[in-house]
C-alpha positions in Angstrom: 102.5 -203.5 -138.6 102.0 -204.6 -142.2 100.3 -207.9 -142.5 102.3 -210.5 -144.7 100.4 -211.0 -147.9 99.0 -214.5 -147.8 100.2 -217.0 -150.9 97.1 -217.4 -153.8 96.3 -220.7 -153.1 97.1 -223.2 -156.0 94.2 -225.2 -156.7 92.7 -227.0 -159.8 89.1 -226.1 -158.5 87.0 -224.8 -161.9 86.7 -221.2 -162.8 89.7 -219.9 -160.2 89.7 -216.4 -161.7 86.0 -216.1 -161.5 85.6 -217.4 -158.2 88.5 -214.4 -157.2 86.7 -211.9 -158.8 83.2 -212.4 -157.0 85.0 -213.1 -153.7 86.5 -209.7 -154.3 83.1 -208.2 -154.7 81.8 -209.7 -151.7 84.4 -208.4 -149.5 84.2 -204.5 -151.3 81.2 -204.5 -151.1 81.0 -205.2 -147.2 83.6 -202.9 -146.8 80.9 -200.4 -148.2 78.4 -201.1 -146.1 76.3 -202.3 -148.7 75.4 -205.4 -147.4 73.0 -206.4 -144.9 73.4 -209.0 -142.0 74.2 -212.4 -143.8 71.8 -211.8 -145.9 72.0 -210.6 -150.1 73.6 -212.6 -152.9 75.8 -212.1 -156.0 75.7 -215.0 -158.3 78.0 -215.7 -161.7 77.0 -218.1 -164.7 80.0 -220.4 -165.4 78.7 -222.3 -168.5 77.0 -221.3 -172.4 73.7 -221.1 -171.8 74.4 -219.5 -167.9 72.2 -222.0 -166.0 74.9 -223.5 -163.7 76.1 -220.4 -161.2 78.4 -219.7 -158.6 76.6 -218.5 -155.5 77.6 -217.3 -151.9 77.4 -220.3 -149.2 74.2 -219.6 -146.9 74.7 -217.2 -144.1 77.9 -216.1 -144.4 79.0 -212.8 -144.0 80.1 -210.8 -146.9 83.6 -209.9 -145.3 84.5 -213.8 -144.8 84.1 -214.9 -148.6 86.8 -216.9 -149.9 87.4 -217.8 -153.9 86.6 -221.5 -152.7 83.7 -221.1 -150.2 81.5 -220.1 -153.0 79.0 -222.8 -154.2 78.6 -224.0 -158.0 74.7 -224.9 -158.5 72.2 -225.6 -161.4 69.2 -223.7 -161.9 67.1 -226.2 -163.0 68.1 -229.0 -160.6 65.5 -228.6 -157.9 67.5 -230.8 -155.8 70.2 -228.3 -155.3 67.9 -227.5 -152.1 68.5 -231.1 -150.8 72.4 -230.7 -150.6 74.0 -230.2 -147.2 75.7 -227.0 -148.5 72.1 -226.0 -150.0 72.1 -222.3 -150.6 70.0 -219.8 -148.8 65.9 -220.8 -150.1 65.8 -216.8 -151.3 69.1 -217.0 -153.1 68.3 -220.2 -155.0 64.7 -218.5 -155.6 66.1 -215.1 -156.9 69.2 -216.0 -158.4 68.0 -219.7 -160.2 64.8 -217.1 -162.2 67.4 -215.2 -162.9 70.2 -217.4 -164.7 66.5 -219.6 -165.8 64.9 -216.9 -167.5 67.8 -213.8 -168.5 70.9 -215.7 -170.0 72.2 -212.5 -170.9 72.3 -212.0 -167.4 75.6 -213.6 -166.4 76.6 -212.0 -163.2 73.9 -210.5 -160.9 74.0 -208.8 -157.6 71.5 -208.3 -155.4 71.8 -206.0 -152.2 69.2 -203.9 -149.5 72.0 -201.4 -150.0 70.2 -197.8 -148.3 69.6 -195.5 -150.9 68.9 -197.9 -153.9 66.5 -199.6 -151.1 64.8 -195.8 -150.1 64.4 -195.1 -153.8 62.7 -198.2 -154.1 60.1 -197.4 -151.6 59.1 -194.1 -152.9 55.6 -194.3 -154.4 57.7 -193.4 -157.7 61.0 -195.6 -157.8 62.3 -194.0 -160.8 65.8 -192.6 -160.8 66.2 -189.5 -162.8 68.6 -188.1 -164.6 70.2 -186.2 -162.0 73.6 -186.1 -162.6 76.2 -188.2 -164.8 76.1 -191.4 -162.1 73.0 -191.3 -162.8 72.3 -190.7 -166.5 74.3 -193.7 -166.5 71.5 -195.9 -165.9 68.8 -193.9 -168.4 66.4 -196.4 -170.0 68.3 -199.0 -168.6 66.1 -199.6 -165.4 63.3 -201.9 -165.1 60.7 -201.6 -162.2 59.2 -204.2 -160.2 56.0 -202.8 -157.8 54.3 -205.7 -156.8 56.6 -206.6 -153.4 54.6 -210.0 -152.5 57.0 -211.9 -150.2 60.3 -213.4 -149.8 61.9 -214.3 -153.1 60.5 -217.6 -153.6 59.1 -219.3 -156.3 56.5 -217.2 -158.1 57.6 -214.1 -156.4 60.8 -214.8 -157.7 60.5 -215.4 -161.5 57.9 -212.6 -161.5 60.6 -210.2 -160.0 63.0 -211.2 -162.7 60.8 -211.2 -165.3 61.7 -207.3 -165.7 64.8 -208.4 -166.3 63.8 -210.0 -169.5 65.1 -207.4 -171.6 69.1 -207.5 -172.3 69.0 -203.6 -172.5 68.0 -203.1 -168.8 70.7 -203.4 -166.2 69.0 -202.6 -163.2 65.8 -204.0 -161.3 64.7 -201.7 -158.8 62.9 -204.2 -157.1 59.4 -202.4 -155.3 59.7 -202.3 -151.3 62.6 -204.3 -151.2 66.3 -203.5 -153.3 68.1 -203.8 -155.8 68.9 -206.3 -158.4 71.9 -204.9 -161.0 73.6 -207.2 -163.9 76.4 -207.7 -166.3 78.3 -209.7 -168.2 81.0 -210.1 -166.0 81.6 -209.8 -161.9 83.4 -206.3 -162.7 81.0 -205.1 -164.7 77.5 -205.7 -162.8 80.2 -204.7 -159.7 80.9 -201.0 -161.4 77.5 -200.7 -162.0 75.8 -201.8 -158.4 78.7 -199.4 -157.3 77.8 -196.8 -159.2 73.6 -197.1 -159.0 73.9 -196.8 -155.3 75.9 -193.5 -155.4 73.5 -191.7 -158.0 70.8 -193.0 -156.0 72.3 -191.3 -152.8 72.4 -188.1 -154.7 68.6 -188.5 -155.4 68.0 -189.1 -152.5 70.0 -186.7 -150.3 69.2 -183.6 -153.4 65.5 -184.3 -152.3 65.9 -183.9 -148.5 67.1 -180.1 -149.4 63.4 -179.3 -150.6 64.4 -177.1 -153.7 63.8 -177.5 -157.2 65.8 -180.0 -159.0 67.8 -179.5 -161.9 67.4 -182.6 -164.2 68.9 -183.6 -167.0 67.4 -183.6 -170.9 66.5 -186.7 -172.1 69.1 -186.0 -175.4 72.0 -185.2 -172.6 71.4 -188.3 -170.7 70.8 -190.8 -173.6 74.2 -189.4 -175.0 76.0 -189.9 -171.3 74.5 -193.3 -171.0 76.3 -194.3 -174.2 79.7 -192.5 -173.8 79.7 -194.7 -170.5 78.9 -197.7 -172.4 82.1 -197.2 -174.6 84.1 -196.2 -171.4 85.5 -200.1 -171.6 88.6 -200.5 -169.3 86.7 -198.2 -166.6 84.8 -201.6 -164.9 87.6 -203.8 -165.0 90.3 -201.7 -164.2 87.7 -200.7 -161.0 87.6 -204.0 -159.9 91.3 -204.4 -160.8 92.5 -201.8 -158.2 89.7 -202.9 -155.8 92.0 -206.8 -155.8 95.2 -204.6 -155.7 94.0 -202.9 -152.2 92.9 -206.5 -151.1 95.5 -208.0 -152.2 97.6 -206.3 -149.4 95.4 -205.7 -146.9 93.1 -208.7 -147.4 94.7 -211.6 -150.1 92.3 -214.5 -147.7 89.7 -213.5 -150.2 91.9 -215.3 -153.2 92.2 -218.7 -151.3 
């Protein structure tokens, strides 16, 4: 039986179409298995200068986001952790360094998804250009190796310090995940997408114990930037992603 699509809920609550977006993310991105427990965070900047966020609600399960169960905090208002809907200590660590210190950073999505996290523990985290997922990402990935802790505090602005540079999309953060960002919730979406696929072809082209077949630097560098000019290709993923969930899930939109 076909499940009656539920109404959008009307609602005067601020940045609707944002919050819709993100909750879509969170609920593809479960359905991917790239999630972990109740744990992980994607976050979105709502205003100029990207300090005040949207942010997941503390503990809850990717598959259950709603539009309107996401929080809207401030990255410099230490307080935030006093609120009774206080977000998780790690996601307020992570996410505040990186809205704090990377404006350019406006959406950011961070996951323990399995391959990005296995490339991440390899004594060389670097993702080679392997293939066209992967050329992608060439010179676009910045490397954190000094795993200290939960991201808290010092660990936290450290981490995102990599991120510093508007040309790198990626953190591959040492021991630990993944850290990808955009300007928008489809576009750091497409890309988290697509970092964890190339990095399952790493990963899985290694396990076969033959010789790799790697990309030229020229070759790649030319694929990354064909893919940066590929324009409707994140939003119209995300698009089709809200389509699917739209008849089989539409709570996400309320």
């Amino acid at each position: 039986m076909t499940a009656t699509p539920l109404p959008r809920r009307e609602t005067n609550i601020a940045h609707w179409a944002e919050r819709c977006d993100l909750a879509a993310a969170f609920r593809w991105t479960a359905r991917l298995g790239m999630h972990e427990s109740v744990a992980n965070h994607f976050s979105l900047a709502v205003n100029e200068d990207g300090t005040r966020f949207l942010i997941n609600p503390n503990q809850r399960h990717f598959s259950r986001i709603t539009a309107s169960s996401l929080l809207e905090i401030d990255a410099n208002d230490p307080a935030t952790m006093e609120r009774p809907d206080a977000p998780d200590p790690t996601a307020w660590g992570l996410h505040g360094a990186v809205h704090r210190l990377c404006p350019h950073a406006r959406c950011a999505m961070h996951v323990h998804s399995i391959h990005a996290t296995v490339l991440a523990c390899l004594e060389d985290p670097s993702l080679p250009p392997l293939d066209q997922n992967a050329a992608m990402f060439f010179g676009k990935v910045a490397i954190d190796q000094h795993y200290g802790g939960l991201a808290l505090g010092e660990e936290a602005e450290r981490a995102c310090e990599a991120l510093a540079d508007p040309a790198k999309t990626v953190l591959i953060m040492g021991n630990h995940g993944v850290m990808v960002v955009g300007d928008t919730v489809a576009q750091a979406f497409n890309r988290l997408y697509y970092f964890e696929r190339a990095a399952e072809t790493y990963i899985k082209a290694l396990w076969t114990g033959r010789p790799l077949r790697v990309l030229s630097d020229e070759v790649a560098a030319r694929t990354a930037a064909e893919m940066d000019d590929y324009d409707p290709f994140a939003n119209n993923h995300l698009a089709e992603l809200r389509a699917i969930l739209d008849r089989e899930a539409p709570d996400y939109a309320t």
